[in-house]
VEXDREN-2710 file (C-alpha; in Angstrom, 1 decimal):
% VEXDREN-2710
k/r/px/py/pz
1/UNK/79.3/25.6/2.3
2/UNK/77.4/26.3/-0.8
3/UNK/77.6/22.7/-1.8
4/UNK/76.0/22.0/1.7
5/UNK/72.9/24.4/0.7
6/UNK/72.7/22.8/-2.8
7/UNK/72.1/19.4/-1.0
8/UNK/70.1/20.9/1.3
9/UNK/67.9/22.0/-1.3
10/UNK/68.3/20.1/-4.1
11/UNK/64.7/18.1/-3.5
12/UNK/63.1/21.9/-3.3
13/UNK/64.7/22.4/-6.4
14/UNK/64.3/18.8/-8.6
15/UNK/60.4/19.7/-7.6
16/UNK/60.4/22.5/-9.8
17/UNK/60.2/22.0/-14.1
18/UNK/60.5/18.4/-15.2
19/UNK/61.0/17.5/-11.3
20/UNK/57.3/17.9/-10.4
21/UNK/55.9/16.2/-13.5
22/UNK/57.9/12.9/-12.7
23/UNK/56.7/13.8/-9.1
24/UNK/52.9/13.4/-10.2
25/UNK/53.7/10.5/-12.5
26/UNK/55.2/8.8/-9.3
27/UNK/52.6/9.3/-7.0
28/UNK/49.5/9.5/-9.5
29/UNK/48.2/5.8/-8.4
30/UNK/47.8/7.6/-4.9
31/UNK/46.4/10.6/-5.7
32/UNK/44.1/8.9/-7.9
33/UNK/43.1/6.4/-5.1
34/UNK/42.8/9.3/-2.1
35/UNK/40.4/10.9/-4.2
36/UNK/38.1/7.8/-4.9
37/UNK/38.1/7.0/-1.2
38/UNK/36.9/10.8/-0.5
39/UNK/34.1/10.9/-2.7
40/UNK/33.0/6.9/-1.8
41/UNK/33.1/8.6/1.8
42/UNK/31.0/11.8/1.1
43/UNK/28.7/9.5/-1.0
44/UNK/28.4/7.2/2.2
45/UNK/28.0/9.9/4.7
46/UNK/24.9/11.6/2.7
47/UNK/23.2/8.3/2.3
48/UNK/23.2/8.1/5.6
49/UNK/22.2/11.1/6.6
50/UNK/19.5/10.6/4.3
51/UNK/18.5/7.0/5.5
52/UNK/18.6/8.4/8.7
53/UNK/16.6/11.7/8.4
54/UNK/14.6/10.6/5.1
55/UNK/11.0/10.7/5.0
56/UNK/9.2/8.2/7.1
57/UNK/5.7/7.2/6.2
58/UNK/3.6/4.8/8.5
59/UNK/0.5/3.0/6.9
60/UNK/-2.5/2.2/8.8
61/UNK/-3.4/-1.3/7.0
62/UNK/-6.6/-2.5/8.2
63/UNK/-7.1/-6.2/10.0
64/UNK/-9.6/-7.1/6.9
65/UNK/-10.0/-6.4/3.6
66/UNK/-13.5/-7.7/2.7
67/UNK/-13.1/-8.2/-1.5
68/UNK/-17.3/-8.1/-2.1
69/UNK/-19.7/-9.4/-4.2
70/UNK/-23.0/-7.7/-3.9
71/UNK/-25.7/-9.2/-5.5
72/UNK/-29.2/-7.3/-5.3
73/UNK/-32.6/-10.2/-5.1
74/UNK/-34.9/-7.6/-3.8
75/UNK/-37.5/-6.0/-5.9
76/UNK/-36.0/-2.6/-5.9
77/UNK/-33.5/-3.2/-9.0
78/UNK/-32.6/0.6/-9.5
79/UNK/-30.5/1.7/-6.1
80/UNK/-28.2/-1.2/-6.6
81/UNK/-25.2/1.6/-7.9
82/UNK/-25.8/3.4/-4.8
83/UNK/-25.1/1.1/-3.0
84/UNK/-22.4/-0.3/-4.2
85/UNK/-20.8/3.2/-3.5
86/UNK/-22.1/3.5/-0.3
87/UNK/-20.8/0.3/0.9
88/UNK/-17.2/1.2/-0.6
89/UNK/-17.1/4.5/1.1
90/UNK/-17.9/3.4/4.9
91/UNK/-14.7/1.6/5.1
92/UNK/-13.4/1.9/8.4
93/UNK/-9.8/1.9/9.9
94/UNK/-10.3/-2.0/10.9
95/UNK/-11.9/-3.4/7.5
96/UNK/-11.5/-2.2/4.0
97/UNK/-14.3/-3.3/1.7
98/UNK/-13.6/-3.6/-1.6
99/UNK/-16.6/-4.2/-4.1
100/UNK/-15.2/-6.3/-6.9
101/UNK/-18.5/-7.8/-8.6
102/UNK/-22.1/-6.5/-8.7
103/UNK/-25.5/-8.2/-10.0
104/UNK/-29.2/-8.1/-10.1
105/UNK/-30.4/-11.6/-9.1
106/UNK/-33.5/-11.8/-11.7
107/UNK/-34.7/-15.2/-10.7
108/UNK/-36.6/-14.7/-7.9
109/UNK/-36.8/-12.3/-4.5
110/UNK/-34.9/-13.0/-1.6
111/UNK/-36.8/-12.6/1.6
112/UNK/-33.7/-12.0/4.0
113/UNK/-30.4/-10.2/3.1
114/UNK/-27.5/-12.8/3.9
115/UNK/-23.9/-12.3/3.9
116/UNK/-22.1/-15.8/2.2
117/UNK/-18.9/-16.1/3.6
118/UNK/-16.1/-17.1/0.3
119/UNK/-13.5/-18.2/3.0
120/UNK/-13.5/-20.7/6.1
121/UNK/-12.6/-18.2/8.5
122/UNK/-15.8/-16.5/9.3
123/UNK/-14.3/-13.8/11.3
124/UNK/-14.3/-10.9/8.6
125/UNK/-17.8/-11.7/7.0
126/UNK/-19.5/-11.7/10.7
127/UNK/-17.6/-8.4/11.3
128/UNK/-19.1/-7.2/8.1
129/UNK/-22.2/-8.5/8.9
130/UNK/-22.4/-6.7/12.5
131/UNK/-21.4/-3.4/10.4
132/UNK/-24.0/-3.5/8.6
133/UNK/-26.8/-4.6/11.2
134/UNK/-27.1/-8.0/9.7
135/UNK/-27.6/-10.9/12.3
136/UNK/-24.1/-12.7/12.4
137/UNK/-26.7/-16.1/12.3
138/UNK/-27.5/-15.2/8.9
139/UNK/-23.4/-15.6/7.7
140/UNK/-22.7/-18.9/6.4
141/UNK/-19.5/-20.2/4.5
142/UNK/-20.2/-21.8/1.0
143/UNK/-17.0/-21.9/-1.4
144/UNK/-17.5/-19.8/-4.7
145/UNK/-16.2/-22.1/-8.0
146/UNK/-13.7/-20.5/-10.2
147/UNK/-13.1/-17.6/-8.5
148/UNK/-11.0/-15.0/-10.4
149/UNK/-12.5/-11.9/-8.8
150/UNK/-10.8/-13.6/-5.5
151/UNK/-14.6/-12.6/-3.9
152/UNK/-13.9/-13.3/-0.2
153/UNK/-17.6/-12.5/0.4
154/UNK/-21.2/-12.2/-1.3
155/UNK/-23.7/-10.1/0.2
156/UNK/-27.5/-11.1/-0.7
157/UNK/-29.5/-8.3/-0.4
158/UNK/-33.5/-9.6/0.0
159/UNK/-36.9/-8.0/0.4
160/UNK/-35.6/-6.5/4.0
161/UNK/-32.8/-4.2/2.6
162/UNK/-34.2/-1.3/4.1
163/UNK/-32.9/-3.0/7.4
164/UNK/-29.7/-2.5/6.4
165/UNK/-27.5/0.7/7.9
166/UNK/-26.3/1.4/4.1
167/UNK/-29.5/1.9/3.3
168/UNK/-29.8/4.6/5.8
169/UNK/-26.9/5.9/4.5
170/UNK/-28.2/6.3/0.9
171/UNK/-31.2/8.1/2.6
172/UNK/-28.7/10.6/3.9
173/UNK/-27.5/11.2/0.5
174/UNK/-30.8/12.0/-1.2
175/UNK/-31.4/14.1/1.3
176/UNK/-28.4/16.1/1.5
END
């Protein structure tokens, strides 16, 4: 009987001392390779979970983005910086203006303010135009030559700028 017991536990006992080292020298290829596939599966499952409850941001991007070149023929030379912040700050969720260029046309005065559409598609200068309580008859399209500012429009403001509704916006500045 005792030589039955021995067999019976003589894996128990080649586990212990120099038994369990040749044991882990065995089997280290799978132990090894268990524990890369757990972490490649935590790593998985918290990228998803982030993926899935990560921060979601939605963007309102407006239909037009007006890039604008405002060049000032009236006789009134000095509100011209005003302006040109006025007109970038009434932006609106359907058109972004964007003033890229800025002038004071010395030449001569301009009787009528006219918006000069850079692009075939009048669409966005007429909206413009309608924002600003131009008549959308006054937009015409005339390419610009070597355009690096990539000016999708020029706005020509003559003698009748006080016409304009950014003009009554600059009034409500001074006066606030």
């Amino acid at each position: 009987m005792q030589k039955s017991n021995r067999s019976r536990y003589s894996r128990l006992w080649s586990l212990t001392g120099s038994g369990w080292r040749d044991f882990c020298r065995s089997h280290l290829v799978e132990i090894i390779a268990g524990a890369v596939l757990t972490m490649a599966i935590v790593y998985l499952t918290l990228f998803l979970i982030r993926v899935n409850t990560g921060l979601s941001k939605t963007l309102d991007v407006p239909s037009h983005v007006v890039r604008l070149q405002v060049v000032n023929a009236s006789a009134e030379k000095a509100w011209l910086d005003r302006l040109v912040g006025s007109l970038s700050s009434c932006s609106e969720p359907d058109m972004e203006i964007q003033v890229v260029a800025r002038d004071n046309f010395n030449t001569r005065e301009v009787p009528h303010t006219m918006l000069v559409s850079r692009l075939e598609n009048l669409r966005a200068a007429k909206l413009l135009a309608g924002k600003l309580g131009l008549n959308p008859a006054l937009v015409f399209y005339k390419p610009l030559e070597h355009n690096r500012d990539y000016v999708t429009a020029t706005l020509l403001i003559g003698r009748d700028y006080d016409k304009l509704d950014v003009a009554a916006l600059l009034k409500k500045e001074t006066i606030n």
